[in-house]
N, C-alpha and C positions, 0 to 999 in steps of 0.2 A: 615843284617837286620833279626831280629827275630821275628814272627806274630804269636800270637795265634790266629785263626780263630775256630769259634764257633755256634751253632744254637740252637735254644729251638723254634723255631715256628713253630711247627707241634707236632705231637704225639711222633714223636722221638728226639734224641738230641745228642750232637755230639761235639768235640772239636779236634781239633790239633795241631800242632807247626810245622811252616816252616821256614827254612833257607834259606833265597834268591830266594826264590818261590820256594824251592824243600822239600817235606814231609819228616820231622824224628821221626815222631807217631805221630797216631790218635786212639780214638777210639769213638764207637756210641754204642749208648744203645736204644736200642729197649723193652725196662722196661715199663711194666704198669702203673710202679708207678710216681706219679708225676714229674713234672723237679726239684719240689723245693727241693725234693728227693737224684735225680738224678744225675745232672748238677757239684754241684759244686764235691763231688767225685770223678765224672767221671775225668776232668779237672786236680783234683790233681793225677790222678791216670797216666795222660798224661803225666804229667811233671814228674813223678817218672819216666815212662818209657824211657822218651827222655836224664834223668838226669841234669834236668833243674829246675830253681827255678824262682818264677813269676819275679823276680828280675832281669832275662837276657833277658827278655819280652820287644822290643823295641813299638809295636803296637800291638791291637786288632783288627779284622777282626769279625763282629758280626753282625747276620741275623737281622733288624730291621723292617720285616713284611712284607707284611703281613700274616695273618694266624691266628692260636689259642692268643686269646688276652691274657689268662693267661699265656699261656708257652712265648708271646714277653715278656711278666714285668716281668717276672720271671727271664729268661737270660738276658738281657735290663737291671735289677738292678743290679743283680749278677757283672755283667759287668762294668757297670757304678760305682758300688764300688770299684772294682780293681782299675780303672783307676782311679779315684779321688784320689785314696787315693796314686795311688806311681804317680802320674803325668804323663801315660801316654793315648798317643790321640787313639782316637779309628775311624776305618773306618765302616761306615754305607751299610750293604749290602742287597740288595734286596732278598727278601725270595726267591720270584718266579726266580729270576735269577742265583740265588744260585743252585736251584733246578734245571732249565734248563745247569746248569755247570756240577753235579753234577751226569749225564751216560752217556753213550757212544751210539752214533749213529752207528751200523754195519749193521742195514739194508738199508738203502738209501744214495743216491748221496747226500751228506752237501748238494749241493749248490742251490738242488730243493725242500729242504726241513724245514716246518715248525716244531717249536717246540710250544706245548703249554702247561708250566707248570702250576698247578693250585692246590690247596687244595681246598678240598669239603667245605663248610660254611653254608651246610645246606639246605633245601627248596630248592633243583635243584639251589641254587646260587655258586658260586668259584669266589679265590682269585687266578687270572689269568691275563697272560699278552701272546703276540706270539712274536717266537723269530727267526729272520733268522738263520738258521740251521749251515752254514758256517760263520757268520761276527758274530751270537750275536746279531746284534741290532734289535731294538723292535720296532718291527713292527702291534704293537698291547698293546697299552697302559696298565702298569697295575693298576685293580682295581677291587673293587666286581664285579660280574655279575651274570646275570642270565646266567644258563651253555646256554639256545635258544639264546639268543643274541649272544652271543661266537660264537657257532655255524652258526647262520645270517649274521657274519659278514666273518668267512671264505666261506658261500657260497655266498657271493655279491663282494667281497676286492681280499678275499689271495687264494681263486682256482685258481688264471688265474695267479699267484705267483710261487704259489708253484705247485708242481704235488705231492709230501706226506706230510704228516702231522702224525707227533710222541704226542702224548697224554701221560703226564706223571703227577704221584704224585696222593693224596685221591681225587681229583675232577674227575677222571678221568669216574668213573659211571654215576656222572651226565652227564659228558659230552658226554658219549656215548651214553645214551638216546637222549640228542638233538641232537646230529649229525645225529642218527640214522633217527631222524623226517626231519630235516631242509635239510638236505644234505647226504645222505646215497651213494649215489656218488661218495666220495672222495677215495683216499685211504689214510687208517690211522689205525696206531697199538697203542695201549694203554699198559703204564706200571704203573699201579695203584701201583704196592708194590715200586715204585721209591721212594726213599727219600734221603733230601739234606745231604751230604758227607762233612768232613771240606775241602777237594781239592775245591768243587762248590764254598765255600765258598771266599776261597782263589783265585782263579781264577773269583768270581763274583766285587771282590774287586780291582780289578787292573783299575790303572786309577782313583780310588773315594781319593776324599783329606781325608785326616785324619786329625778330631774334636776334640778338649778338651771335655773333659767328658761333662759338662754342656750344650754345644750345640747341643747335638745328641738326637734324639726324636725316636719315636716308630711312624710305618706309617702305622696303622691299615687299611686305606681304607675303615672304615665302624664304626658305631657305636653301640656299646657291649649293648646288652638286657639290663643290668642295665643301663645304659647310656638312654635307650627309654626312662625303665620306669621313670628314673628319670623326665626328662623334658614332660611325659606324651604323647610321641611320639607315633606313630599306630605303631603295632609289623606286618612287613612283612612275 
């Protein structure tokens, strides 16, 4: 089984190609310039290296948010055209879990420890979710937040859980400010320059059914400044 796994929801962007879960190239661009730029490039520039053509592509493995709303449509199309157009399905992967896949724990014991990945979204809010350090599972639903509630909830829920707590990805500033307020007590390391990897990808994806092009949607978790102002909503 052949799997491009791929990201655009964050500031950075990323593709790969796995054979039976194991990497035969990747690369990630950490480019200013836009994904719409970027992405598909990069992508052809994967399958040059790995000496593959979309053609041997049995699945896509693709970050479907949340995070930067323009970088999901952006990969999210890109993506959704390949597929449509050669017939195949595509697997729908969680940003944030991508992201928690996607470094290596070497300071703490996995099994006492939380992960919480998140990107900044602005106004002290992140697109976060908490992840049992050893199993993966999510022990803290993902969705927008305010980084103080994040924070509120590991000091009421996940201190008596966990005894560390790993902060990863751009939300990571706000988060430290509210932890620092609500909970300053814990122990916890921050790796703000974290960003999701096509392995996180590839590993967030195991287990998710794979979707005909058409069924697979984008999971923003919030709604886009134009979107307020359209239906005249109050900007938070």
């Amino acid at each position: 089984m052949l799997i491009l796994a791929c990201d655009t929801s964050d500031s950075t962007c990323c593709a790969g190609i796995y054979r039976d879960g194991k990497e035969i190239g990747y690369e990630l661009s950490m480019e200013r310039k836009t994904h719409s730029e970027t992405f598909m490039p990069l992508t052809a520039r994967v399958f040059e290296k790995c000496n593959l053509t979309f053609d041997d592509i049995d699945e896509i493995a693709v970050t479907v948010g949340p995070g930067s709303f323009t970088g999901i449509r952006i990969g999210l199309s890109a993506v959704l055209g390949m597929a449509a157009a050669s017939q195949r399905k595509i697997i729908p992967v969680s940003s944030t879990m991508a992201l928690a896949r996607s470094f290596e724990n070497v300071s703490y014991d996995k099994s006492s420890t939380c992960y919480i990945p998140c990107f900044d979204a602005r106004n002290s809010r992140v697109f976060a979710q908490a992840v049992d350090g050893d199993t993966f599972e999510t022990v803290m639903e993902e969705d927008a937040y305010n980084a103080s509630d994040v924070a509120k909830k590991i000091a009421s829920d996940l201190k008596d859980r966990y005894n560390n707590f790993i902060v990863v990805g751009s939300g990571a500033v706000s988060m430290s400010e509210a932890i620092e307020k609500e909970c300053p007590f814990i122990s916890v390391q921050y790796a703000k320059g974290a960003v999701i990897l096509p392995k996180g990808v590839m590993l967030a994806s195991e287990g998710i059914e794979a979707l005909p092009a058409e069924k697979v949607r984008a999971s923003y978790c919030a709604v886009s400044r134009a979107e307020r102002y359209h239906t005249g909503a109050e900007l938070k």
